[in-house]
C-alpha positions in Angstrom: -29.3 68.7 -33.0 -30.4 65.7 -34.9 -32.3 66.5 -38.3 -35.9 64.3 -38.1 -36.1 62.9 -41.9 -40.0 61.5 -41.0 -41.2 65.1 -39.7 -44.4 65.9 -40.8 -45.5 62.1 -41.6 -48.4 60.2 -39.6 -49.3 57.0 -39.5 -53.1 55.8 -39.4 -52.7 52.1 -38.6 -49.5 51.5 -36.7 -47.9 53.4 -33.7 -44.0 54.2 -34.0 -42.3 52.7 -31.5 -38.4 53.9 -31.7 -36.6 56.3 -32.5 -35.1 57.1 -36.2 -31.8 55.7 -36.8 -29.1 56.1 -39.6 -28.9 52.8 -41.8 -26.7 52.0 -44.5 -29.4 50.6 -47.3 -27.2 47.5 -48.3 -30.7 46.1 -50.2 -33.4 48.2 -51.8 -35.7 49.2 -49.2 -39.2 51.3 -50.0 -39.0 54.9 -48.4 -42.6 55.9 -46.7 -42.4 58.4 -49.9 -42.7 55.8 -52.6 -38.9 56.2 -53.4 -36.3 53.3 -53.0 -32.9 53.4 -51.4 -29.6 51.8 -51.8 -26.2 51.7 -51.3 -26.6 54.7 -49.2 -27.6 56.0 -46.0 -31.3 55.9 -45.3 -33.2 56.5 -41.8 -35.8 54.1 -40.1 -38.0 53.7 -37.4 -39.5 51.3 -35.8 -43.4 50.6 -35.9 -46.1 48.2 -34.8 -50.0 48.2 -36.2 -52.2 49.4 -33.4 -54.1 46.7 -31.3 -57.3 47.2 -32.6 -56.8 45.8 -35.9 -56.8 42.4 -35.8 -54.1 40.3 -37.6 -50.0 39.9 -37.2 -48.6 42.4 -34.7 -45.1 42.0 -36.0 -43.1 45.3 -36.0 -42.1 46.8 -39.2 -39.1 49.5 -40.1 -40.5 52.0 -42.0 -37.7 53.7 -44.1 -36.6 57.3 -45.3 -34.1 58.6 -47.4 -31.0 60.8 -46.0 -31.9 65.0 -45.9 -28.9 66.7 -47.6 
């Protein structure tokens, strides 16, 4: 059973596409929370803006810390 670190979160402008992942925070990265992360193990997800906003469509990671 794989614990979901983003449960409970929602995104207004962007759709997830993938699944959360383990990743070792080599650099700082921004959790959704506001809280940074590194030289640890964080989760991400992959996530794209929705196509009815116009500008870039590049997919972003959005990033969580590790539940202990």
């Amino acid at each position: 059973m794989t614990c979901d670190p983003f449960k409970g979160t929602a995104l207004l402008f962007s759709d997830i596409i993938g699944e959360p992942e383990p990743f070792f925070a080599w650099w700082p990265v921004r959790c959704y929370d506001g809280r940074w992360a590194w030289l640890c193990i964080a989760w991400r997800r992959l996530c794209l803006v929705k196509p009815i906003y116009s500008g870039p469509d590049d997919p972003f990671w959005q990033y969580a810390r590790s539940l202990k």
